[in-house]
Structures are given as structure tokens and as C-alpha cells.
N, C-alpha and C positions, 0 to 999 in steps of 0.2 A: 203776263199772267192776269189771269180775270177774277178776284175772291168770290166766290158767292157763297151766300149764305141760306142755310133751307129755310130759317126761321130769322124773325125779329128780336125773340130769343135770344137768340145763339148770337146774332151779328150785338147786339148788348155785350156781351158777357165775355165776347173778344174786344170790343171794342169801344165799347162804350155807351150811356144815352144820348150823347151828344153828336156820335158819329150821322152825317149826313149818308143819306141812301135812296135809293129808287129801285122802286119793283119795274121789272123788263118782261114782256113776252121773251117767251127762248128764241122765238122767227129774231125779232129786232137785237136782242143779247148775240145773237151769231151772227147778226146784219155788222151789227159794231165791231165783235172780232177781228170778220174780215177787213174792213176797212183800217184797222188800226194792225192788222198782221199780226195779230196774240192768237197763240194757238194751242193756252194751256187754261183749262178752269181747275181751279182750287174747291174745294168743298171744304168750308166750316174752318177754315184754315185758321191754326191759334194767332196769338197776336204776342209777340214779347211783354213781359209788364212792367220795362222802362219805357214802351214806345209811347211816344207824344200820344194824346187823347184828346181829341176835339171838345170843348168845354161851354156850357150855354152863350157864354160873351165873345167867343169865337163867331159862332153863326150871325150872332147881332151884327160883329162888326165888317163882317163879310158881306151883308146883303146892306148893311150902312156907303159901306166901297162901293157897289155898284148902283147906287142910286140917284 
């Protein structure tokens, strides 16, 4: 399953500020499908509100790891 979201919005408001994301061309967004065999998109899909939420100190120490 592919989530996307119409808006920045919207992927906030499921998900969070802190959630990491990237805008796709639809051509490269169905380039990756295929290659990873997901053949279902989601639109605006909710998000539970016990689910983990990516938090500013998160990102820090992710791009800390690969450095």
C-alpha cells in the first residue's frame, strides 16, 4: 500500500509535523510501485491516534546515524 496524501495539510493532521515526506511525479510514484509490486494507493488515509509519531529529535538523530 502506497499512503498519499492530496495535501501537506492533510498528511499533518494524520500524521503529524514531524512526519518525514516527499513530493513524486505520478510517472516516478508508479515507476516505484512497480518495482516494489504495491498495487494499492490510499488517499488521505487516517492514521490511528496511538500510532508512534515521528518527533523533531527523531529526524535529528536519523540524519546524526548517517553521517
Amino acid at each position: 500500500m502506497l499512503p498519499v496524501f492530496t495535501s501537506t495539510e492533510r498528511l499533518v493532521d494524520a500524521l503529524g509535523p514531524a512526519q518525514p515526506w516527499v513530493s513524486l511525479p505520478l510517472s516516478k510514484a508508479s515507476e516505484l510501485m512497480g518495482r516494489a509490486e504495491v498495487d494499492l494507493v490510499v488517499v488521505d488515509p487516517p492514521a490511528d491516534q496511538d500510532a508512534a509519531r515521528w518527533q523533531a529529535g527523531d529526524i535529528e538523530a536519523l540524519l546524526r546515524s548517517q553521517g
